[in-house]
N, C-alpha and C positions, 0 to 999 in steps of 0.2 A: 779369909772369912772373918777372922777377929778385928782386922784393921777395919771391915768395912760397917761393924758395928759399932768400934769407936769412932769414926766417922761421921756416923747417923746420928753419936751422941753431941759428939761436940756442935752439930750443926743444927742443933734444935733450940737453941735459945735464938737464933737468928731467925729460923722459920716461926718461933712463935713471934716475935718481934714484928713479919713480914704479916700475918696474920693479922696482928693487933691494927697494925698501919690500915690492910686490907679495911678491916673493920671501921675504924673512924673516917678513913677515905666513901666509906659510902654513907656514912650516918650524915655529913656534910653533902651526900647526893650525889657522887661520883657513880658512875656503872662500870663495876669493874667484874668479868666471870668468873668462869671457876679454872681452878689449879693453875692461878697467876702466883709467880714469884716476885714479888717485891721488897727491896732491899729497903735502905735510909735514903728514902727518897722524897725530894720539899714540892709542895705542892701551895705556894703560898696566898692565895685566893680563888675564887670563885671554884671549888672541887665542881662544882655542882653540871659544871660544860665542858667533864672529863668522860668519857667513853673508852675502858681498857677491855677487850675482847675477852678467850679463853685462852690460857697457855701463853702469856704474853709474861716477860722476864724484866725484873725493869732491876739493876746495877746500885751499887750504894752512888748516891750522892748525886744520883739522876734531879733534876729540875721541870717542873712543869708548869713554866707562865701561864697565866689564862685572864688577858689582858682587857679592858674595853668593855663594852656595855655587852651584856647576857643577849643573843639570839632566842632563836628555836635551836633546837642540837646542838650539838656537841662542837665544841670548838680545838680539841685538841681529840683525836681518833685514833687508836693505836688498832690493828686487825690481829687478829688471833697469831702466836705462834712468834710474832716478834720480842729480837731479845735486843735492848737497849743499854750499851756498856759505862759505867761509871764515868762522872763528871759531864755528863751528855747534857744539856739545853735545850730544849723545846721553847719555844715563843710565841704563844696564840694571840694574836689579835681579831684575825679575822678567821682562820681556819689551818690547821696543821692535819693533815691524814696521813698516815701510813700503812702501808696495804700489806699482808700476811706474810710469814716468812721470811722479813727482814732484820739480816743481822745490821747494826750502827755501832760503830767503834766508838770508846775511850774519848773524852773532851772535842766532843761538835756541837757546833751550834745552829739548830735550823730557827728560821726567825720570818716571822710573816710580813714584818713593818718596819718602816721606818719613819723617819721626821725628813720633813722637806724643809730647805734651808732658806729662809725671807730676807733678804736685805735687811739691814736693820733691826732684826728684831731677834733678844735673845736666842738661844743657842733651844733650849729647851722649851721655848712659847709654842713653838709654832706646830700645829697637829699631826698625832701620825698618821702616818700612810699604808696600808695594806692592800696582800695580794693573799690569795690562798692557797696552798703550797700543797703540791698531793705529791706521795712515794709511792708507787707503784707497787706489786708483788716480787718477792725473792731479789730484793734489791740490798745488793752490798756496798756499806758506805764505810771507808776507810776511819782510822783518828784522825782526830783533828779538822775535821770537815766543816763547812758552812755553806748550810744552804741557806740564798735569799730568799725574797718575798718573790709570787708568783711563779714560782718555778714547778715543773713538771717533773718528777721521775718516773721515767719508763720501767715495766715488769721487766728483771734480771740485768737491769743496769749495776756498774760496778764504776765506785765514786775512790777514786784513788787518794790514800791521806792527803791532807794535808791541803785539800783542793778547793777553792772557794765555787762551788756553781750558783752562776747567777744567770743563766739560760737556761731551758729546759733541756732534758737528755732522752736522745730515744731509745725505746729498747732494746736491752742487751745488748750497749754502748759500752764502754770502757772508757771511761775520763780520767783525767787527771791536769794539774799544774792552778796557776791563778791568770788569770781566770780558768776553768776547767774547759777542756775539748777534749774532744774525742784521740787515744793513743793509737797511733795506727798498727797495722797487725806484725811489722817487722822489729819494733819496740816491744810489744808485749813479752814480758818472761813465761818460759815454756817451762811444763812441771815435769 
């Protein structure tokens, strides 16, 4: 009983921390709900084409691009209930959604764009390229993960570390390797 009130102490400079963030995240125009956890997380332009649900856990050192000229909506979408683990990447250029109940592990990168490569012409001239990238619901994605542009995740798909997907996944797939495919059912670890 004692421990769990030293607990509650020691983790109150971090919730009001998480608060304050809450707070200037939406003074800059983000929409974020209620009883979101947000740790030291950079969000370094455009708050304003952020949309974070209710109950959505966002990791210290979490990143949220929001790249490219302002639409209508929200360019990067998190849905209620997901929790997103330190060092994590997001990349909005055109659109990043992720759908309810998704855990995302430790150092991933989902990225909607890229640059197309022109004979001749610097490395960095030439315009990016985007696709819109949607996560489905109760979708588990390993560390160290990278999702490309365009890509689909199916509801209860499971993205195994360390996996680059750059195809879509159907649901309640199990992927893993680079490029990620599907592990078949004699491979999969039994609990």
């Amino acid at each position: 009983m004692q421990n769990s009130w030293i607990n509650r102490v020691l983790r109150a400079p971090d919730w009001l921390r998480g608060q304050l963030r809450i707070a200037v995240l939406r003074a800059g125009g983000a929409k974020i709900g209620r009883r979101c956890f947000i740790r030291d997380i950079e969000v370094p332009c455009d708050p304003w084409d952020l949309l974070i649900e209710d109950g959505v856990g966002l990791d210290n050192r979490v990143v949220l691009c929001l790249n490219g000229p302002s639409r209508s909506g929200a360019k990067i979408i998190i849905r209620r209930g997901t929790y997103i683990n330190r060092y994590t990447v997001i990349d909005a250029f055109e659109k990043v959604e992720i759908g309810e109940g998704c855990l995302i592990g430790p150092h991933c990168y989902i990225g909607d764009h890229d640059r197309e490569r022109l004979p001749g012409r610097p490395q960095g001239d030439p315009p990016l390229r985007g696709a819109a990238i949607f996560i489905g619901e109760r979708v588990w994605i390993g560390a160290g993960v990278v999702i490309t542009k365009g890509v689909t995740v199916g509801d209860g798909a499971t993205i195994g570390a360390g996996a680059v997907v750059s195809h879509d996944v159907a649901p309640g797939t199990i992927v893993a390797g680079v490029p990620a495919r599907p592990v078949p059912q004699h491979l999969r670890a039994t609990a």
